[in-house]
C-alpha positions in Angstrom: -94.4 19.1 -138.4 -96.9 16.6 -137.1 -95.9 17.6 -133.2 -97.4 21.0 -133.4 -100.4 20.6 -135.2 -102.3 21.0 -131.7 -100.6 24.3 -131.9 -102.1 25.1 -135.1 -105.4 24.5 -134.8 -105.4 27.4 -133.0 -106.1 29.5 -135.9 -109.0 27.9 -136.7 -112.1 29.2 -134.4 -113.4 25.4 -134.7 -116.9 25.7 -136.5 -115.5 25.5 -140.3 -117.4 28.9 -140.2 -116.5 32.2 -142.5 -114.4 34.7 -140.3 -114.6 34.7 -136.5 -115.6 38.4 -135.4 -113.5 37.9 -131.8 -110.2 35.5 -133.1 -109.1 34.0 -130.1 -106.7 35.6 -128.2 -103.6 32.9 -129.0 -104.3 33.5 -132.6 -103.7 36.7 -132.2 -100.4 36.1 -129.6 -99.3 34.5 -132.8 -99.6 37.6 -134.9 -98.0 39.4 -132.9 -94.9 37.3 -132.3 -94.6 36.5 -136.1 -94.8 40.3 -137.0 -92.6 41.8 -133.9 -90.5 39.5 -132.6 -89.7 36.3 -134.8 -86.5 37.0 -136.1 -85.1 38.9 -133.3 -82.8 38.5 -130.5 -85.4 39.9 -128.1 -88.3 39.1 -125.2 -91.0 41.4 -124.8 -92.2 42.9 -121.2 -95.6 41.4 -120.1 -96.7 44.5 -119.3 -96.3 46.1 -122.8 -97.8 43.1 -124.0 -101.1 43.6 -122.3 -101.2 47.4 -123.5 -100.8 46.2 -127.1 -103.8 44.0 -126.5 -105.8 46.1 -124.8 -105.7 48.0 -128.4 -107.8 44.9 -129.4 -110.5 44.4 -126.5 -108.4 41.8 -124.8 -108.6 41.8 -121.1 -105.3 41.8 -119.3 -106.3 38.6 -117.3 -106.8 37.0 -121.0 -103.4 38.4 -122.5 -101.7 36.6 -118.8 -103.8 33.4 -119.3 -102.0 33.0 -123.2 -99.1 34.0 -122.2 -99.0 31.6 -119.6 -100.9 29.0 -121.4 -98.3 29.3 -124.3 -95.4 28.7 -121.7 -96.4 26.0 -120.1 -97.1 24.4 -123.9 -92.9 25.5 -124.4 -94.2 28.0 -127.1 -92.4 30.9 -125.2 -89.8 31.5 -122.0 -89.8 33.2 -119.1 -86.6 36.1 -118.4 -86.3 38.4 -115.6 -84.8 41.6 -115.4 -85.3 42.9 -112.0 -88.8 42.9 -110.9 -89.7 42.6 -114.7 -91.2 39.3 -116.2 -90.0 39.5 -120.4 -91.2 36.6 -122.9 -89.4 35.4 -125.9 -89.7 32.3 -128.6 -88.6 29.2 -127.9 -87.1 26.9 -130.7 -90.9 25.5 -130.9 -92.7 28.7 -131.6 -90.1 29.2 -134.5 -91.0 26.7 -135.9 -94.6 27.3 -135.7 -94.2 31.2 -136.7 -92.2 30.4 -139.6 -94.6 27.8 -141.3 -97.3 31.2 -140.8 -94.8 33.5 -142.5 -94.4 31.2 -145.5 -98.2 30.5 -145.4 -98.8 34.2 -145.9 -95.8 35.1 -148.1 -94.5 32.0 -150.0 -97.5 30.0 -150.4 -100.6 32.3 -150.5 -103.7 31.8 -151.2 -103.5 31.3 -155.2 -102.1 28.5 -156.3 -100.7 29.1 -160.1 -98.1 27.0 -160.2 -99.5 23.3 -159.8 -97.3 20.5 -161.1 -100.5 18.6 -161.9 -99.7 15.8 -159.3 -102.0 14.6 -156.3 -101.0 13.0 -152.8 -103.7 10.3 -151.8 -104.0 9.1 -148.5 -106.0 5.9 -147.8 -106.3 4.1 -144.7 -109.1 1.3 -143.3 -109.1 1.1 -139.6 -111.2 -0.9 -137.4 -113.8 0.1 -134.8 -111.4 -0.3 -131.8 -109.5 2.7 -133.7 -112.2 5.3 -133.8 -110.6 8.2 -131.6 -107.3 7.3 -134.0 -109.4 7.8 -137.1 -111.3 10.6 -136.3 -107.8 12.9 -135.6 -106.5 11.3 -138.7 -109.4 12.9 -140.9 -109.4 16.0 -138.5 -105.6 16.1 -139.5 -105.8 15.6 -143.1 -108.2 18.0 -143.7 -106.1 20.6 -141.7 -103.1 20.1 -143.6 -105.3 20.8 -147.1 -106.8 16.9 -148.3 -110.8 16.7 -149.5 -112.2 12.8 -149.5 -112.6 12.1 -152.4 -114.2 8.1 -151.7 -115.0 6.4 -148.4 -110.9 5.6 -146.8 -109.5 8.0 -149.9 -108.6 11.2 -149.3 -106.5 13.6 -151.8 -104.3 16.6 -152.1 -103.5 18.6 -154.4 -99.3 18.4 -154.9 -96.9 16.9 -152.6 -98.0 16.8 -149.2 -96.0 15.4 -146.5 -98.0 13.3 -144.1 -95.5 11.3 -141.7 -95.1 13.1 -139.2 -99.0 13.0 -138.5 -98.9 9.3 -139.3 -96.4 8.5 -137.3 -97.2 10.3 -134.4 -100.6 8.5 -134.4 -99.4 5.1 -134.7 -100.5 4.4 -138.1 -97.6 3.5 -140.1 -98.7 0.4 -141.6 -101.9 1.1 -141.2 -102.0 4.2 -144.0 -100.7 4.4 -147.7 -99.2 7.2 -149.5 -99.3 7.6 -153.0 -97.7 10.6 -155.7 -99.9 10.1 -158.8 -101.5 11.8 -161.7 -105.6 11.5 -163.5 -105.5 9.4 -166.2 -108.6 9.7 -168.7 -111.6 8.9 -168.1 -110.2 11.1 -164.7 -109.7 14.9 -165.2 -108.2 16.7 -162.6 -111.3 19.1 -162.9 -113.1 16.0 -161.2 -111.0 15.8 -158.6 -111.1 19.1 -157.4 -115.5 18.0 -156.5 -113.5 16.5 -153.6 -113.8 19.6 -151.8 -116.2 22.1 -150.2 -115.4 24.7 -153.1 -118.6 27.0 -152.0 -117.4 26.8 -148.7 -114.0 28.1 -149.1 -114.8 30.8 -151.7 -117.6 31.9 -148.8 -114.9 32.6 -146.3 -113.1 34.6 -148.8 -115.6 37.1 -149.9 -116.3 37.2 -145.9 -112.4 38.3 -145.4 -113.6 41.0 -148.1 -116.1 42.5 -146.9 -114.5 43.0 -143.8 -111.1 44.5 -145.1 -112.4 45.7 -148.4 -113.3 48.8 -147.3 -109.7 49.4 -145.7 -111.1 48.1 -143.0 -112.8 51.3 -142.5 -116.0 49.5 -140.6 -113.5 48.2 -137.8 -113.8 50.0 -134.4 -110.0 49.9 -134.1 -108.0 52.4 -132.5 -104.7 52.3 -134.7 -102.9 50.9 -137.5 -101.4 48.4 -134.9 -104.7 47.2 -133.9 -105.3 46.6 -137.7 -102.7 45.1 -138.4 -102.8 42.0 -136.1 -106.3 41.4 -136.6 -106.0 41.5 -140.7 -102.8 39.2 -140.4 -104.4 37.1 -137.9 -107.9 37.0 -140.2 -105.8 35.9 -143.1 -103.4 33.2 -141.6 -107.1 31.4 -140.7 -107.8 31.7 -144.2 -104.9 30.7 -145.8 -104.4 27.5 -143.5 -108.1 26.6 -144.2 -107.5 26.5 -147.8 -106.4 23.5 -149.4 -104.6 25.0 -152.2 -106.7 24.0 -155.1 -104.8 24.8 -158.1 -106.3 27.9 -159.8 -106.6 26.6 -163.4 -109.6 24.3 -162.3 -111.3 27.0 -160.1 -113.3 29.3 -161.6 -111.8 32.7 -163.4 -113.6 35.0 -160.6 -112.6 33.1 -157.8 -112.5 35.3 -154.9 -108.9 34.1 -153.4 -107.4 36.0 -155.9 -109.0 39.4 -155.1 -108.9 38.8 -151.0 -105.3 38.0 -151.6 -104.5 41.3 -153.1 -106.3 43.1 -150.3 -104.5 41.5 -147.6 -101.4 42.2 -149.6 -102.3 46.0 -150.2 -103.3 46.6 -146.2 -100.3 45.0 -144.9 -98.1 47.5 -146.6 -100.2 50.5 -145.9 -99.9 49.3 -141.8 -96.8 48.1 -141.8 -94.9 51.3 -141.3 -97.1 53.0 -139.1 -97.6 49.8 -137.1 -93.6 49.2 -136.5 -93.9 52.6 -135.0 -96.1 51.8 -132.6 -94.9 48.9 -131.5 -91.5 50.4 -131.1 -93.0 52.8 -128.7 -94.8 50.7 -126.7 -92.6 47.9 -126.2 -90.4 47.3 -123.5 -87.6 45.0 -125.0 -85.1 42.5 -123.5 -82.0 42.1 -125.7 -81.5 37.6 -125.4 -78.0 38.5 -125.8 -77.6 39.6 -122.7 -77.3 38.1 -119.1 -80.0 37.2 -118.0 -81.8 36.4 -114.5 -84.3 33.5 -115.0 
């Protein structure tokens, strides 16, 4: 899915940093659509929009500004009805909203059931390819790969790299390999590839600000809650490389953040849908439609 990475980044707040306290407010678009409306024949009223993000500090000049930003980038369509301007997914934001929803629910954060193989990456590119090989590395480690020696980077598990490759130019310029550590190697030593501290600092961040419940958010509802925990968890989940859990250490904190997230999201789901349902003004796609 090389062609939306741009799109994804947007869940990062940029600074490798633990957890943003303000997540942008197209991270948080993204909640919303992945919780409310992926999956549905619908578009959503711009207007009920805004009062769902008003629930989370967001201006109504910001909620137009991604809304519009998210259009013009083919993430989401215009429909009229009336004098009414409604929003709904286009084929693009699918795509985009269903690689979150496996993230969170297929995926996770733990990763129990490694196969023991690696995907290395190594490429050697010239000076007059700098800009090329700095969003190569900015890519790789996106989509979960540590360096593990100068041009060598490494994965844990299949990882499929060509659509980034290729969209960059650099098909004969990288190589791809499947392998396995062979002794001297253990896989243990591998996994120094990667910022370990780092990661497990952004978990225990994401716990004490939802271990409580959540209770030290100045949140209005269980709707509020809701985006912000799923949006605070897809950053975490798609910084994480996925180190498989038998080499990390028998505490490590994914495992405890992961059944937070999991516990919070059921005890908002409910009351959440019912919110949602109340404030949203709804466009059946089914329907004609003025455009």
């Amino acid at each position: 899915m090389g062609s939306v990475y741009p799109l994804l980044v947007t869940f990062d707040d940029g600074d490798g940093a633990p957890l943003s306290p303000s997540p942008r407010p197209q991270s948080l678009m993204f909640s919303f659509l992945g919780i409310h409306v992926l999956g549905r024949r619908i578009a959503v009223y711009s207007g009920s929009v805004i009062d769902v993000f008003a629930r989370l500090g967001v201006t109504e000049e910001a909620a137009r500004s991604t809304l519009t930003r998210m259009v013009n980038r083919g993430l989401l369509a215009r429909h009229r009805r009336g004098r009414k301007t409604y929003f709904g997914l286009t084929g693009k934001a699918t795509a985009v909203l269903e690689d979150g929803r496996r993230r969170i629910w297929e995926t996770g954060a733990v990763n129990r059931d490694w196969d023991g193989t690696w995907t290395l990456v190594g490429f050697s590119l010239p000076d007059s390819h700098r800009s090329t090989r700095h969003d190569l590395r900015s890519r790789l480690i996106w989509a979960g790969f540590g360096l593990l020696q100068s041009g060598l980077w490494i994965a844990p598990g299949a990882k499929d790299v060509t659509g980034t490759v290729t969209e960059l130019g650099l098909r004969e310029h990288v190589t791809v390999l499947a392998a396995r550590a062979l002794k001297p190697t253990e896989s243990a030593d591998l996994v120094r590839a990667f910022d370990t501290r780092q990661i497990a600092e952004r978990y225990h961040a994401f716990l004490e600000r939802w271990g409580d419940a959540g209770a030290r958010l100045a949140l209005p509802d269980d709707l509020a809650r809701q985006l912000l925990l799923h949006t605070d968890w897809l950053q975490l989940v798609r910084q994480d490389p996925h180190l498989p859990a038998e080499h990390l250490p028998a505490d490590w904190p994914a495992i405890r953040a992961e059944q937070t997230f999991h516990d919070l999201a059921r005890a908002y789901e409910e009351p959440a849908h019912a919110l949602a349902t109340a404030l949203l003004d709804e466009l059946p796609l089914d329907l004609p439609l003025d455009h």
